[in-house]
N, C-alpha and C positions, 0 to 999 in steps of 0.2 A: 184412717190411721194418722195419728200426730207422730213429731218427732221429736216428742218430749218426753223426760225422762224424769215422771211424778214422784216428790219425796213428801210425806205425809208428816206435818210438825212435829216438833216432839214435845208441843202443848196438848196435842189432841187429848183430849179425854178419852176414860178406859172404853166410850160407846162407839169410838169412831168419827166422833162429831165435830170435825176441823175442815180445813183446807189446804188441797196439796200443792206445792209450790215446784217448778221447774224452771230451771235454769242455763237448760242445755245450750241456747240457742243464741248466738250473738247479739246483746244488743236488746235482748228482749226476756221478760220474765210470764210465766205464763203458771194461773191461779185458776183452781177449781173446786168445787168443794166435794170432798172427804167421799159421803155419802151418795155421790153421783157421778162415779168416772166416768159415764158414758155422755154427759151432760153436756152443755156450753165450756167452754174455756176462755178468760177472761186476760187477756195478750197485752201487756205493758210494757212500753217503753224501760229498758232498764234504771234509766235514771229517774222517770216516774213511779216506780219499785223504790229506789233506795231513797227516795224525800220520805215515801207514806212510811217506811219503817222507822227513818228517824223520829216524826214526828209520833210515834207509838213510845218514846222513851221516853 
């Protein structure tokens, strides 16, 4: 069990087919995809999070 608290984009498409992103955690941002919660989870530095978002603009 994690201690994250997955929120599902609200790009996903109507299939399900996105990535959920949580941010509960100080310091840290943690990315999974959609279709696999029981999966890997993928744990980023928060400020590693907020360059790759900017650079998506």
């Amino acid at each position: 069990m994690n201690d994250f608290d997955f929120v599902k984009s609200s790009y996903s498409s109507g299939s399900g087919e996105c990535v959920e992103v949580a941010l509960g955690i100080p310091h840290v941002v943690a990315v999974r995809d959609s279709k696999d919660s029981d999966g890997p989870i993928l744990r980023l530095a928060a400020t590693t999070w907020a360059r790759f978002t900017a650079s998506l603009g």
